[in-house]
C-alpha positions as CSV (number, residue, x, y, z in Angstrom):
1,X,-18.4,17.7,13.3
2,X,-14.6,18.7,11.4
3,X,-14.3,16.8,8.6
4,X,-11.7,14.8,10.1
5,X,-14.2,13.1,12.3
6,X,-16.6,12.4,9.5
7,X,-13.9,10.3,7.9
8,X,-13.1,8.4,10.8
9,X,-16.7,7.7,11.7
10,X,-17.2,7.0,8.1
11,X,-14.0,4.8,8.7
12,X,-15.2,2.6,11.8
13,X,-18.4,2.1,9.9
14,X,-16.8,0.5,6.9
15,X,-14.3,-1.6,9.3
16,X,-17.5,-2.6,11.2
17,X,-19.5,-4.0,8.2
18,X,-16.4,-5.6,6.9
19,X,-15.7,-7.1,10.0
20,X,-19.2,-8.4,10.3
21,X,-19.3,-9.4,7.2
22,X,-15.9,-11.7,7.6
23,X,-17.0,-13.0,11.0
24,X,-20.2,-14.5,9.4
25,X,-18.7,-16.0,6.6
26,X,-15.9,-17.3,8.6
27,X,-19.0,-18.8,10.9
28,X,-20.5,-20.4,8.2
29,X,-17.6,-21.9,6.6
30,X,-16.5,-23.4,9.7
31,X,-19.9,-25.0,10.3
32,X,-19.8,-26.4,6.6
33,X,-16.2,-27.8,7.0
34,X,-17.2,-29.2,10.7
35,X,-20.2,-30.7,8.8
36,X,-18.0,-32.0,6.1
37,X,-15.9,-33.3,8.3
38,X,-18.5,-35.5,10.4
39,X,-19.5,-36.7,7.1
40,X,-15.7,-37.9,6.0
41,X,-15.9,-40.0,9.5
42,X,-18.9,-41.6,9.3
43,X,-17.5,-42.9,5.7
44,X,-14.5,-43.9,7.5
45,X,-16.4,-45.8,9.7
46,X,-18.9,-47.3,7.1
47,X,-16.0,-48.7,4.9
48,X,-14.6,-51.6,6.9
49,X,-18.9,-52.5,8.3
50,X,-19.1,-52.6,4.2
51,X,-15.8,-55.1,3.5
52,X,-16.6,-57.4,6.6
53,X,-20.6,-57.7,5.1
54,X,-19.2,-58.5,1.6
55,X,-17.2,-60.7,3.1
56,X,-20.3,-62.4,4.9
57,X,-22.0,-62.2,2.1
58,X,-19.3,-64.3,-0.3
59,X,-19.4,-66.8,1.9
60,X,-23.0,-67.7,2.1
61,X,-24.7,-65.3,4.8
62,X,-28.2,-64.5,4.8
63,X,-29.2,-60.8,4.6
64,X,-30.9,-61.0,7.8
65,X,-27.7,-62.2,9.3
66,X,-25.1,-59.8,7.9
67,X,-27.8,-57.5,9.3
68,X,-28.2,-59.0,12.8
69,X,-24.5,-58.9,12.9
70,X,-24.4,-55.3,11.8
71,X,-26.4,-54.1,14.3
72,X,-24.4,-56.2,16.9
73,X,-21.0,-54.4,16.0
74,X,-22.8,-51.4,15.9
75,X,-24.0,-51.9,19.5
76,X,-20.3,-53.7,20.2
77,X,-17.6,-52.5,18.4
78,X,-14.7,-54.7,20.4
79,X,-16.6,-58.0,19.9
80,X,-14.9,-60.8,18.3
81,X,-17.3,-61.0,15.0
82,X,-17.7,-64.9,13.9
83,X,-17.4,-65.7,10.7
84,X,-15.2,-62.9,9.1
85,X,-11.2,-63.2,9.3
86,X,-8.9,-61.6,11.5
87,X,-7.5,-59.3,9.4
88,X,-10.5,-58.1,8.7
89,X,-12.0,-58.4,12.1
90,X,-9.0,-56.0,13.8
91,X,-8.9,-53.5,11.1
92,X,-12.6,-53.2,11.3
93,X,-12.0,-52.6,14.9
94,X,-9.6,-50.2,14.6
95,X,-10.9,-48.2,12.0
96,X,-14.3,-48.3,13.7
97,X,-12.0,-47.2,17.2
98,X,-10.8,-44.2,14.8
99,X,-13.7,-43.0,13.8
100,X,-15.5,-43.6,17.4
101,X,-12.6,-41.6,19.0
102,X,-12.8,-38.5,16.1
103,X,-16.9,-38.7,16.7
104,X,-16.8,-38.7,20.2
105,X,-18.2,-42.0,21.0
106,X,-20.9,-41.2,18.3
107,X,-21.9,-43.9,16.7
108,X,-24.9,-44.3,13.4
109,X,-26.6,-47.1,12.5
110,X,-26.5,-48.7,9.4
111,X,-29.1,-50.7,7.3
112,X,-28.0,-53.2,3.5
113,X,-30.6,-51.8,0.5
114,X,-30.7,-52.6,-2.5
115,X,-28.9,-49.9,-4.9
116,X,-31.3,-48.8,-6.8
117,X,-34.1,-48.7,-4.8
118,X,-33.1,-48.5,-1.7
119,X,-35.4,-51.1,-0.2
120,X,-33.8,-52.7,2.5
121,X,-32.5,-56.2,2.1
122,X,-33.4,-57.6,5.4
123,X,-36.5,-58.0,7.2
124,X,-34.8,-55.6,10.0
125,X,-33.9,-53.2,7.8
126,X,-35.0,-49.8,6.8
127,X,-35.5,-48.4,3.4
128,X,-33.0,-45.4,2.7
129,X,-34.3,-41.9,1.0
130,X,-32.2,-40.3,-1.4
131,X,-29.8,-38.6,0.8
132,X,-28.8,-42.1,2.6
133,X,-28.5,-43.6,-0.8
134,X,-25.5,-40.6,-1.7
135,X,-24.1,-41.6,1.7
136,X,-23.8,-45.4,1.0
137,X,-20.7,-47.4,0.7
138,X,-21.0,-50.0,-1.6
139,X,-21.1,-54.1,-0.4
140,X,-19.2,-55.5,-2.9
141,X,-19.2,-59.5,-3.9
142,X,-16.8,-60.9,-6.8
143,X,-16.6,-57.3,-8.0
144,X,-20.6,-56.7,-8.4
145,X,-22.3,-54.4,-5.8
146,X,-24.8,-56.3,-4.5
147,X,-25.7,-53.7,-1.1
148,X,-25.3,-50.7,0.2
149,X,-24.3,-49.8,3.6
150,X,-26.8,-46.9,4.3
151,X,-26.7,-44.9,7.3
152,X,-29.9,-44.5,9.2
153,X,-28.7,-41.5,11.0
154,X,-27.3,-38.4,8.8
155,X,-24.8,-36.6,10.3
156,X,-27.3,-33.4,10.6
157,X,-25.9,-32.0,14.1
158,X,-22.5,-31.5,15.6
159,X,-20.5,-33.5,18.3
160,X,-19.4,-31.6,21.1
161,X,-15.8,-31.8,20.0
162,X,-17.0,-30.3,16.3
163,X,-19.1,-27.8,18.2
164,X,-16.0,-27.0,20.1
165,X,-13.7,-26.7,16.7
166,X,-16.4,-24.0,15.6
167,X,-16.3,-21.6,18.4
168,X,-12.7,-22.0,19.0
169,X,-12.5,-21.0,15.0
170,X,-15.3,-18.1,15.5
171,X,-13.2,-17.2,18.8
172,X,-10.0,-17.0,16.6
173,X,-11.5,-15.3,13.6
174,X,-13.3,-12.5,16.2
175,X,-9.8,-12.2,17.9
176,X,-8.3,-12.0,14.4
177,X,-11.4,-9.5,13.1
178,X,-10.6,-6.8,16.0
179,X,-6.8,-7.0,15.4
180,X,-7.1,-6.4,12.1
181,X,-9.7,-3.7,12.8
182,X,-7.7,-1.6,15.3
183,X,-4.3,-1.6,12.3
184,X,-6.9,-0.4,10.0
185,X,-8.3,2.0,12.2
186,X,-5.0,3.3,13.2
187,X,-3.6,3.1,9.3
188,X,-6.9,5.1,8.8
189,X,-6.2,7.8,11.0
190,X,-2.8,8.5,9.9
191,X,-3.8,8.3,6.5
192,X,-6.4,10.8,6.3
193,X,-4.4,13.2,9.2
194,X,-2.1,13.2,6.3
195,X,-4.5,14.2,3.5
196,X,-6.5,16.6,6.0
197,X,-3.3,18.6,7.3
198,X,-2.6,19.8,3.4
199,X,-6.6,20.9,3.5
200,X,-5.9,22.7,6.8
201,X,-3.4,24.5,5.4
202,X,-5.3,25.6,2.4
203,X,-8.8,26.5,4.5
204,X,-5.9,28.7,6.9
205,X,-4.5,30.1,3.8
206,X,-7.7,31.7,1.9
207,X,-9.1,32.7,5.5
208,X,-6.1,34.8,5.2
209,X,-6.9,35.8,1.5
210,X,-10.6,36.7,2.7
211,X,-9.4,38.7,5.4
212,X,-7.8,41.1,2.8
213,X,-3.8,39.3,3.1
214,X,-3.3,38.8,-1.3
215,X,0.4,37.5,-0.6
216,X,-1.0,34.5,1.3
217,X,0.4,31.2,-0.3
218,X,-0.2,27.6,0.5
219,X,2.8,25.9,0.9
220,X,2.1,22.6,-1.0
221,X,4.4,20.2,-3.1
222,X,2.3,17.3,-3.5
223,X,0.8,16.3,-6.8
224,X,-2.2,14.3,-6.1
225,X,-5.5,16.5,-5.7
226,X,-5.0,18.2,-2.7
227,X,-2.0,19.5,-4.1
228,X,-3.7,21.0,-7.5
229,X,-6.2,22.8,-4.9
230,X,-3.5,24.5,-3.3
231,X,-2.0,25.1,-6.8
232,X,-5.5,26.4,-7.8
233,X,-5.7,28.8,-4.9
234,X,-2.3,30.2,-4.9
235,X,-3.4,31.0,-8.6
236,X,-6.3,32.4,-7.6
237,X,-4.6,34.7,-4.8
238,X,-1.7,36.0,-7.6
239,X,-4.6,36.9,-9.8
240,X,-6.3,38.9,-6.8
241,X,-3.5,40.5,-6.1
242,X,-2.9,41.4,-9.6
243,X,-6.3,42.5,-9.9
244,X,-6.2,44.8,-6.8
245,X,-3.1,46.1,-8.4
246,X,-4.6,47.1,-11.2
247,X,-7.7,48.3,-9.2
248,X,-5.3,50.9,-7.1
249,X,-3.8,51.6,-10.6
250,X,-7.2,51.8,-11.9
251,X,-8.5,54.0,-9.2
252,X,-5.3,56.6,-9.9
253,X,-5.4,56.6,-13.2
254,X,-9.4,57.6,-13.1
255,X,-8.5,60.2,-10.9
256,X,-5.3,61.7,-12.7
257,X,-7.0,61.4,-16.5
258,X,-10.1,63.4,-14.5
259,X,-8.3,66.1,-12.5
260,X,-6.4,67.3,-15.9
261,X,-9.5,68.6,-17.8
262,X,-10.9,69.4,-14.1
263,X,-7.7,71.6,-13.8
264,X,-8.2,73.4,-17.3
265,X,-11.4,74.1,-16.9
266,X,-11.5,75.1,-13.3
267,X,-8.4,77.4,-13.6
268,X,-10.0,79.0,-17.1
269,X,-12.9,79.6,-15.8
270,X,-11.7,80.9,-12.3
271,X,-9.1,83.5,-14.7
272,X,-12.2,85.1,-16.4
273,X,-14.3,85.4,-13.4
274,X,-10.8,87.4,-12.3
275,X,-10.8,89.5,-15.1
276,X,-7.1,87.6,-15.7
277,X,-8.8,86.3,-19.5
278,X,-11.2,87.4,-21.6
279,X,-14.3,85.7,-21.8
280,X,-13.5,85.0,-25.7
281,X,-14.6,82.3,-28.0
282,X,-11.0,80.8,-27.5
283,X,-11.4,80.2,-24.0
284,X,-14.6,78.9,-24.4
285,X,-13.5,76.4,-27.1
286,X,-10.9,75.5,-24.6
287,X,-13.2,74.5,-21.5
288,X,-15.4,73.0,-24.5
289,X,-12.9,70.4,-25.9
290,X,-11.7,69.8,-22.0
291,X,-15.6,68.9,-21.0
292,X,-15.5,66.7,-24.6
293,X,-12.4,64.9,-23.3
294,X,-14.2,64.3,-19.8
295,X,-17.2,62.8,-21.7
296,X,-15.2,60.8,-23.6
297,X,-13.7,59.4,-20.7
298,X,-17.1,59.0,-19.0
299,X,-18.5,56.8,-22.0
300,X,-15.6,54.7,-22.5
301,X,-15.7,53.4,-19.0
302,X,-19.9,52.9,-19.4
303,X,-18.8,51.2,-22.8
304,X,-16.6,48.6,-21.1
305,X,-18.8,48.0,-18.1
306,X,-22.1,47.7,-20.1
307,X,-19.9,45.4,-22.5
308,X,-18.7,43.1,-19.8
309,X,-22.2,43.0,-18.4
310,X,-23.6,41.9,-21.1
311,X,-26.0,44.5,-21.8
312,X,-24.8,46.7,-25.2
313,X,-27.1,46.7,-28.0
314,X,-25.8,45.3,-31.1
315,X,-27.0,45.7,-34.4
316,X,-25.0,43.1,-36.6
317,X,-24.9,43.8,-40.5
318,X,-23.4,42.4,-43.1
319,X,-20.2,44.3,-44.0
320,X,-17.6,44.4,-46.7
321,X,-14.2,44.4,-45.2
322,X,-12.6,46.6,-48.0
323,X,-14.6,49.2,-47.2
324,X,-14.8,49.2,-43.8
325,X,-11.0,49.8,-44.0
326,X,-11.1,52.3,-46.8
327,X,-13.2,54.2,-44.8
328,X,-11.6,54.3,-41.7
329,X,-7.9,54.8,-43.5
330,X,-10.0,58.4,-45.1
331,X,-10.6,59.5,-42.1
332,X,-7.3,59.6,-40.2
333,X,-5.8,60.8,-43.3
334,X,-5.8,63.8,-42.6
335,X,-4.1,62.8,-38.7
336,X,-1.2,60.9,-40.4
337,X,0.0,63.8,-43.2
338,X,0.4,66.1,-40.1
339,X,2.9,63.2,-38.9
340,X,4.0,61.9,-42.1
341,X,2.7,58.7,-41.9
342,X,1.3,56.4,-44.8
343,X,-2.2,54.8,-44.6
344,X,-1.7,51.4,-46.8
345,X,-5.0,49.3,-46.9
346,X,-4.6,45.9,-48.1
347,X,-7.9,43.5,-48.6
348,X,-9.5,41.7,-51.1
349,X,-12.8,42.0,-52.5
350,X,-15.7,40.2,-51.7
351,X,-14.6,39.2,-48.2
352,X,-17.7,40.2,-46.1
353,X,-18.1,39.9,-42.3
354,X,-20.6,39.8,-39.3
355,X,-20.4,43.1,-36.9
356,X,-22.1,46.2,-35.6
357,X,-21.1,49.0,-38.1
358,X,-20.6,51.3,-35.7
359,X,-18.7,49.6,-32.6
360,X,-16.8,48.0,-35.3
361,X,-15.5,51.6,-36.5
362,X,-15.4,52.2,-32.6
363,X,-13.2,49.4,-32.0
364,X,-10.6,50.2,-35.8
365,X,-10.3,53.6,-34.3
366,X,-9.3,52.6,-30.8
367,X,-6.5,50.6,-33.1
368,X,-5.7,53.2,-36.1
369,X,-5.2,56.1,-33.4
370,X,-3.1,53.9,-31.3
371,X,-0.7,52.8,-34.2
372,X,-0.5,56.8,-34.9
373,X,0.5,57.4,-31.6
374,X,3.3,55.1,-31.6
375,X,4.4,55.2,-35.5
376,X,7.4,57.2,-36.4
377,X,7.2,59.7,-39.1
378,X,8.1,58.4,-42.5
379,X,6.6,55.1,-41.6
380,X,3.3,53.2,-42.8
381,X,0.7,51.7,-40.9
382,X,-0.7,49.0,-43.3
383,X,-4.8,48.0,-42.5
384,X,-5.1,44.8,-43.7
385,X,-8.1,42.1,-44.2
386,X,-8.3,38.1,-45.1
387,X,-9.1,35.0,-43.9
388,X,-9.0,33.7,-40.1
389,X,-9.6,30.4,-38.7
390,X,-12.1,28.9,-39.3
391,X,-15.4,30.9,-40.7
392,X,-13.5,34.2,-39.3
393,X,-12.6,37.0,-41.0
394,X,-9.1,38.8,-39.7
395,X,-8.7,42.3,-39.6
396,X,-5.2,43.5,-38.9
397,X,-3.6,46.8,-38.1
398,X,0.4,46.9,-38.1
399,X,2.7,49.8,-37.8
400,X,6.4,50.2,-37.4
401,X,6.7,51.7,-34.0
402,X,8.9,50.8,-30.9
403,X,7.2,47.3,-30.3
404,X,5.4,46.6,-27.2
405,X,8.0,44.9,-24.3
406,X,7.1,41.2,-23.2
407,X,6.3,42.1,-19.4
408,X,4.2,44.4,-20.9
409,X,2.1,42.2,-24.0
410,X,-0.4,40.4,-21.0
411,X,-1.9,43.4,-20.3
412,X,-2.1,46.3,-23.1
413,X,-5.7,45.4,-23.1
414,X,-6.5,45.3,-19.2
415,X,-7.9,49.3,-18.2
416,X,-6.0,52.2,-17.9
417,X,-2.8,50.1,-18.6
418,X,0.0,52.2,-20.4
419,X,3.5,50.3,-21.6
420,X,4.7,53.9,-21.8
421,X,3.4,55.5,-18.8
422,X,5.7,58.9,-20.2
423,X,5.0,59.1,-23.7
424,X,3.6,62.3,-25.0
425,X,-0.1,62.4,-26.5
426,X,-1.1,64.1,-30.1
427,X,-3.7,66.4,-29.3
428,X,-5.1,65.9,-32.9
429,X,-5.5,62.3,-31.8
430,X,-7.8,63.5,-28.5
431,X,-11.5,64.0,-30.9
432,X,-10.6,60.4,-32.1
433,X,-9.6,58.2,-29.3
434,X,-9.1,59.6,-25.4
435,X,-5.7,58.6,-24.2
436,X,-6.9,57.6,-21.1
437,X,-5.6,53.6,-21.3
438,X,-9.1,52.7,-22.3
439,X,-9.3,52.2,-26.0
440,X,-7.5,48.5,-26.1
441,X,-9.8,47.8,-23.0
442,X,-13.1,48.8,-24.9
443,X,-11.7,47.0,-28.1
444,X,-11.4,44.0,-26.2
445,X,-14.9,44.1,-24.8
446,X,-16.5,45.3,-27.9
447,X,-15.0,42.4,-30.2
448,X,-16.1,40.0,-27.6
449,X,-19.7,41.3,-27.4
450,X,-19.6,40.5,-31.0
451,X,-18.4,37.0,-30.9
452,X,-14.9,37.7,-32.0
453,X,-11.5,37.8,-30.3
454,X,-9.0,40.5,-30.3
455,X,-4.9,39.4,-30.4
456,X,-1.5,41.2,-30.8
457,X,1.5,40.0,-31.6
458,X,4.9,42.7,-31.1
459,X,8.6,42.8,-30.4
460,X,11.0,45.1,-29.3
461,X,12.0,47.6,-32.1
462,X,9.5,46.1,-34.5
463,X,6.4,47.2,-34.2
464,X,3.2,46.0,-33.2
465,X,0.5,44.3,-35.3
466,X,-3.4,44.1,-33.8
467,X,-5.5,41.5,-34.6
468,X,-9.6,41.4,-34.9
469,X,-11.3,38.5,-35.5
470,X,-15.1,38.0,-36.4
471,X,-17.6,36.0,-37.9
472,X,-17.5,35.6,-41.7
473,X,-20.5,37.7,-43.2
């Protein structure tokens, strides 16, 4: 079953209990109100019996006769009752004719108690429990009650004509119920056709994106959730697509950095098997630093995977960041003089940090011979140290080179990514870093591995500055 049907069965299910649910209480309630309302008449029809006995009673009736005569008008409601007025007599009638008429010819008998009690006051009569006793209508005589008119009948059932009143009720709830049900069921339907179509489109569009199409979008303007799916997805597909870019990139990159040293060493070698060069120490130390450069390549790629993976040793010490930078600005000293560039170190003493010594010097080196490749001569590349947020220590490295472009900032640390795809390596840099678009990468992982996070911050025409943060030692 699409989810489309789950909703509406889940729909129909929920319209069915509610409807249920309203149809019994609406039963009920009807019942109560025809129950009520048998009550209200045989009140009606007890009030005027209760006058006309007070009546008797104030002018010197027995009990047993305001009795007798009870039961008579009871059995005869159009009898002319002796003793009582006319007045009395007709509206007695007529109320009785009322409430006869609204009962349906039913009629209770009535018997005089006392009010505490409830013992009856005749010898006819019959004591009244406690329910006849909150049904009694007071027989009042100079303002005193001296009775009450108790039925001996509760209204328990239902006439005919209240029975009738119910199940034309029930029929016009039920009638009411399905109405109601089929809008809501319609309402429903349309509802969630609208909230499924936008999911539709979304299940359409990443079929397309697992089928290999990276430029599917879901077309989606909505802001409610379905709409911050589709959002999520289309995000998801750019950053495929992105990925696989860089993947392709990737992919060429590996093989152009590989087929260079591939090149040197295969055409050396293939020119002193042809007698073309010497088999001399200076073409060996050629193939030799080619072979180095492949290695390096090599490593650095194992580097970052066993980085991301999870899975590089660390051995963290406490380290002195003074030094660390001291010694990393001695050994591209040499490097810089042959380009006229100034090492400046600037930290203070005593600031001490968390990290592996040597992917530490792994990752500074990545940095240093980056800034060197970029730094113009006469310039200085200042290695600075202090205080990061929190319990971090910053290490910076900023030098006064071209700047790195804003389309180009997100992704100087993704793999193999060059801003300038053209520029012209130092071969005194390649023992130090290899060139291949991997440092940044592997300085990214390796700070991370560590706990730390890597940042830069660069304009056009103003240099660069790298940023390395780690725990405080």
């Amino acid at each position: 079953m699409n989810l489309f049907g789950k909703v509406m069965v889940a729909l129909i299910l929920a319209v069915a209990v509610a409807l249920a649910t309203a149809g019994i209480l609406a039963s009920r309630g009807a019942g109560a109100a025809a129950q009520l309302y048998a009550t209200d008449i045989q009140q009606q029809q007890a009030l005027p019996l209760a006058q006309e006995a007070g009546a008797r009673r104030s002018a010197g009736d027995s009990w047993d006769a305001i009795q007798a005569w009870l039961d008579e008008a009871i059995a005869s409601p159009g009898m002319m009752m002796q003793g009582g007025t006319q007045a009395g007599a007709g509206r007695m009638g007529m109320n009785m004719g009322r409430g006869r008429q609204a009962m349906m010819g039913r009629t209770h008998a009535y018997s005089l108690v006392e009010p505490e009690s409830g013992a009856p006051l005749a010898a006819k009569g019959t004591e009244a429990d406690s329910q006849a006793l909150a049904l009694g209508i007071p027989v009042v005589v100079a303002g005193e009650t001296v009775a009450l008119l108790t039925p001996l009948l509760q209204p328990s059932g239902m006439t005919a004509a209240g029975e009738a009143f119910v199940d034309e009720v029930n029929r016009a709830v039920l009638l009411a119920a399905l109405a109601a049900g089929l809008v809501a069921l319609a309402a429903g339907a349309l509802l969630a056709a609208s909230i499924l179509r936008p999911l539709q489109r979304v299940e359409q569009t990443v079929a397309r994106i697992g089928q290999g199409d990276l430029a599917a979008r879901v077309v989606n303007n909505s802001r409610d959730e379905v709409g911050r799916l589709a959002a999520g997805v289309n995000a998801m597909a750019a950053s495929l697509e992105e990925q696989e870019q860089l993947r392709q990139r990737l992919v060429a990159d590996i093989a152009h950095e590989l087929r260079t040293p591939l090149s040197v060493i295969q055409g050396n070698l293939q020119a002193i098997l042809d007698g073309v060069y010497l088999l001399s120490r200076d073409e060996v130390q050629t193939i030799f630093d080619e072979t180095r450069l492949l290695t390096r390549i090599v490593n650095d790629l194992h580097d970052v995977a066993q980085a991301e993976a999870h899975r590089l040793r660390l051995t963290t010490e406490r380290l002195d960041a003074a030094e660390v930078l001291t010694t990393l600005a001695d050994r591209f000293r040499p490097v810089a003089e042959q380009q006229a560039v100034t090492l400046e170190v600037h930290a203070p003493a005593g600031l001490t940090l968390s990290a592996d010594p040597e992917r530490l010097q792994q990752v500074l080196h990545n940095l240093v011979g980056n800034a060197l490749r970029h730094a113009p001569s006469g310039s200085a590349i200042v290695l600075g140290a202090g205080k990061g947020t929190g319990a971090t220590v910053r290490l910076s490295v900023r030098d006064s080179g071209p700047g790195i472009a804003p389309a180009d900032l997100p992704h100087v640390f993704d793999r193999f990514y060059r801003a300038d795809k053209e520029r012209a390596r130092n071969p005194a840099l390649n023992n130090l870093t290899a060139g291949a678009g991997l440092g940044l990468a592997i300085a990214r992982a390796l700070v991370e591995a560590q706990g730390g996070g890597i940042s830069v911050e660069s304009s056009p025409g103003h240099g660069a500055t790298f940023h390395v943060d780690l725990p405080m030692g």
